[in-house]
N, C-alpha and C positions, 0 to 999 in steps of 0.2 A: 101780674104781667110776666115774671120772672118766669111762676111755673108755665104758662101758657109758651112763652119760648123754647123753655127748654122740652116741652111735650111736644114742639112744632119740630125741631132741632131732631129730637128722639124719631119720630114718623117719618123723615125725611131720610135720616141714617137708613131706619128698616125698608124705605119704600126704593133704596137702591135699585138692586137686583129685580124689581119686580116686573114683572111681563103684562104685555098688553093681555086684559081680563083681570090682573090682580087684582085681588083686594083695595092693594095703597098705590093702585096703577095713576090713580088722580095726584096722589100727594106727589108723586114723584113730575107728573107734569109740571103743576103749579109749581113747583122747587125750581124750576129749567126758566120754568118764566119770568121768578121773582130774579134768578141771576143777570138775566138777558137785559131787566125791567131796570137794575141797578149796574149795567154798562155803563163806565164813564166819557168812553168817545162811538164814536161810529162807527170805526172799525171794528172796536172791540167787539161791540154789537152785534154788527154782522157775521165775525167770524165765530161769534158764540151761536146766532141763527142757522148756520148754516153746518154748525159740532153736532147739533141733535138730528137731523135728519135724518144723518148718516148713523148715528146711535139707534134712530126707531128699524135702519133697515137691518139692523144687527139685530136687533130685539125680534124685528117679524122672521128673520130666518131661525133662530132659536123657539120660537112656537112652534115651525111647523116640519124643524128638526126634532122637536120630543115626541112626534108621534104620535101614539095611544097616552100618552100621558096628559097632551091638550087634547082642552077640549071646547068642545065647537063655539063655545061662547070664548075664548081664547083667541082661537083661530077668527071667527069673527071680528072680533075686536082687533085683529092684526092687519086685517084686511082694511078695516077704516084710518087704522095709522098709518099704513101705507101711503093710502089716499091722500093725506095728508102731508105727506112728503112731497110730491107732487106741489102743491100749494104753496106749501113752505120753501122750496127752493125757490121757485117763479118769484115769488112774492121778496122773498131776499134779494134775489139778485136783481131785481128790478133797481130797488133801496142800495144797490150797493153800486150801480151804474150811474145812478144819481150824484149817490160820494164821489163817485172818479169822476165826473164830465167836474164838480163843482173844486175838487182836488187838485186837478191837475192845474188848473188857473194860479193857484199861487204855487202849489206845492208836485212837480210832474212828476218826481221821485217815487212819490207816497202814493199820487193814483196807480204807476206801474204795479209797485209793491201790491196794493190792496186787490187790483185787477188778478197777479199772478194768486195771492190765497186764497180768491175764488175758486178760480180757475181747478187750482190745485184739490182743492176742496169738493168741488163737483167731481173730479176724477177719482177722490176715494169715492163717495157716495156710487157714482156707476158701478166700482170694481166690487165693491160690498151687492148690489143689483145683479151681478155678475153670477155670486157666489149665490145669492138668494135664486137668481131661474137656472140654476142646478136642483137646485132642493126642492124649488116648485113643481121641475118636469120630473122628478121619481115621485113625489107627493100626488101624479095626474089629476093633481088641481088646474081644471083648464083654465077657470077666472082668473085663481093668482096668477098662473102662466101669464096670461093677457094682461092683467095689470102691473107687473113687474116691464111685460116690454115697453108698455106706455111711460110709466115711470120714467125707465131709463133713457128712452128716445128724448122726451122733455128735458131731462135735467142736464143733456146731453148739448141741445138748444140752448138752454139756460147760460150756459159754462162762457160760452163765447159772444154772452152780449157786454161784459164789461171789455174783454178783450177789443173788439170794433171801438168801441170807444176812446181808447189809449191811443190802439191805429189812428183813428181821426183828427186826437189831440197832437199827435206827434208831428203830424203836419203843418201846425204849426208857426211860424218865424222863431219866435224865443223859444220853444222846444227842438225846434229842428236842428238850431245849431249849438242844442247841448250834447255831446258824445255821449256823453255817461249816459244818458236818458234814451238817445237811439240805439245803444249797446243793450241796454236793459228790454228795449221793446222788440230788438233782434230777438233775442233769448226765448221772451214770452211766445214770440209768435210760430218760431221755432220748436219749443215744446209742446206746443199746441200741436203742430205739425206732424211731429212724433208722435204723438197722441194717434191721429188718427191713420196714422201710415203703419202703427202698431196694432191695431185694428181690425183694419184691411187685411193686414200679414194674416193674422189668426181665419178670417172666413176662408183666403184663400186654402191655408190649411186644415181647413174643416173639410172643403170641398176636394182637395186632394186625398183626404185619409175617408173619401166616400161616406163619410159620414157627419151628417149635418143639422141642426137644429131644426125646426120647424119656427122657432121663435127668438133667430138669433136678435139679442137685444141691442147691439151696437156693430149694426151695419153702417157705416158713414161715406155720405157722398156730399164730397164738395166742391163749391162753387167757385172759381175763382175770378173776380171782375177788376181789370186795373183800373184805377181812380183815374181823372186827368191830369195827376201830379207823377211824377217819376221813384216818389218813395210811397205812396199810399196803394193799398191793396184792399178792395171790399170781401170778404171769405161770408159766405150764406152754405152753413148746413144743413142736412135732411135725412132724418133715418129711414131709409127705403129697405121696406121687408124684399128680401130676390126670394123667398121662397113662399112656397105654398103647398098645402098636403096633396095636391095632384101630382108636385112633381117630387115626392118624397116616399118612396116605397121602403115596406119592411123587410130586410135581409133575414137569411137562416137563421143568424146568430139574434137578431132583435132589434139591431141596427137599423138607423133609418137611412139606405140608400138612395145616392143624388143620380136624377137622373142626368142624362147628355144635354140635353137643353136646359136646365138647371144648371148643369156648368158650366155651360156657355156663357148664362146670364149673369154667374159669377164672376166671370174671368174678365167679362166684357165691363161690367162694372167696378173690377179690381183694376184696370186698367184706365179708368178716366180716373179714378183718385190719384193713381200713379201719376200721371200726365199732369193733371191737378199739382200735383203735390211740385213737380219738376218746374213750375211756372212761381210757383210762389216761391222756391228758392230762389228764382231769378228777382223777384221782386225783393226780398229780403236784401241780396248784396247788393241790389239800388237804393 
């Protein structure tokens, strides 16, 4: 028994560093899962489900940053981790929406809390997504390209179903008239907000410096619906691609220039998340 652990212990140390296609690409899985398997609470759980994700997007940009050195069975196999990120977030955050509606009943502190390390959480995984369709689009891997903006648009979705729910809870009577717990859910939805006002910022600066993605991945347009209460707000996101290779020509220099109605459709859509965004501060200091 002893040696058997300590061989399992030793494969686990080596299977570190190892890349999707490795050798000890399995041992290093199953290692992630026996951690997860022996979570003592929920959240821990979850925040440990939702540590690798973001670790596999790091591992598939490291693939198909080594170039010639991966190889196609690598890169393949990056490509189904990927996939699987996708799955894993969804599938998390579904289990972690369930802890907060079931949290906040006794505890509305702790649902807030767990809601924001989602939240938090999904925002690395995007910005890591971010870095990976840079690497994709000089790689002219078209699939990855396509699969990375899927990825990101979902987990994008993902981020903000605990967040609705905290909203919902805060509504409340006995949460409503905790400060500390309305101050907390300010914060959250507020960040959120920045989030996607930070976003915005970046397209419209694409589309100013005329040059702009074919596949930007965090295009966001939101919805803003007031509830029939005077402090509840419903927010429904959606990543709406504004571009297309029709309206995307190549410059001298290699550049992909935006045409005039391209920027239109930019501007016109930077301009309701604006508007968007100016309605939910009102709703906030309600």
């Amino acid at each position: 028994l002893v040696l058997a652990i300590a061989g399992w212990a030793a494969s686990v140390s080596a299977s570190f560093n190892s890349l999707p296609g490795d050798v000890l690409w399995n041992v290093k899985v199953a290692a992630e899962k026996t951690q997860i398997a022996f979570s003592t609470t929920k959240e821990e759980k979850i925040k440990k489900q939702l540590q690798y994700p973001y670790r596999r997007v790091e591992e598939v940009k490291m693939v198909f940053e080594n170039g010639d050195k991966s190889t196609d069975k690598h890169r393949s196999a990056a490509k189904k981790e990927l996939e699987k990120v996708k799955e894993s977030v969804r599938d998390t955050v579904n289990f972690a929406d369930e802890t907060v509606r079931d949290t906040v009943k006794t505890d509305p502190t702790k649902a807030v809390q767990l809601a924001l390390a989602v939240e938090n959480r999904a925002d690395d995984i995007s910005t890591g997504l971010d870095e990976l369709k840079e690497v994709a689009d000089k790689s002219g891997d078209k699939e990855l390209v396509e699969q990375v903006a899927q990825t990101s648009k979902e987990t994008n979705e993902s981020a903000y179903i605990p967040v609705q729910s905290v909203l919902e809870a805060s509504k409340q009577p006995e949460v409503a008239e905790n400060q500390k717990i309305q101050d907390e859910v300010k914060h959250l939805v507020s960040e959120k907000l920045k989030g996607v006002l930070d976003d915005t910022e970046k397209v419209k600066q694409k589309a100013r410096g005329n040059d702009i993605s074919t596949t930007t991945t965090r295009n966001i347009a939101v919805d803003i619906v007031p509830s029939t209460t005077s402090t509840g707000t419903s927010v429904n996101t959606s990543t709406q691609s504004v571009t297309d290779n029709q309206n995307v020509t190549k410059g001298e220099s290699g550049s992909r220039q935006v045409s005039p109605e391209l920027l239109n459709q930019v501007n016109e859509k930077t301009r309701e998340v604006e508007n968007s965004a100016q309605e939910v501060r009102g709703l906030i200091e309600e």
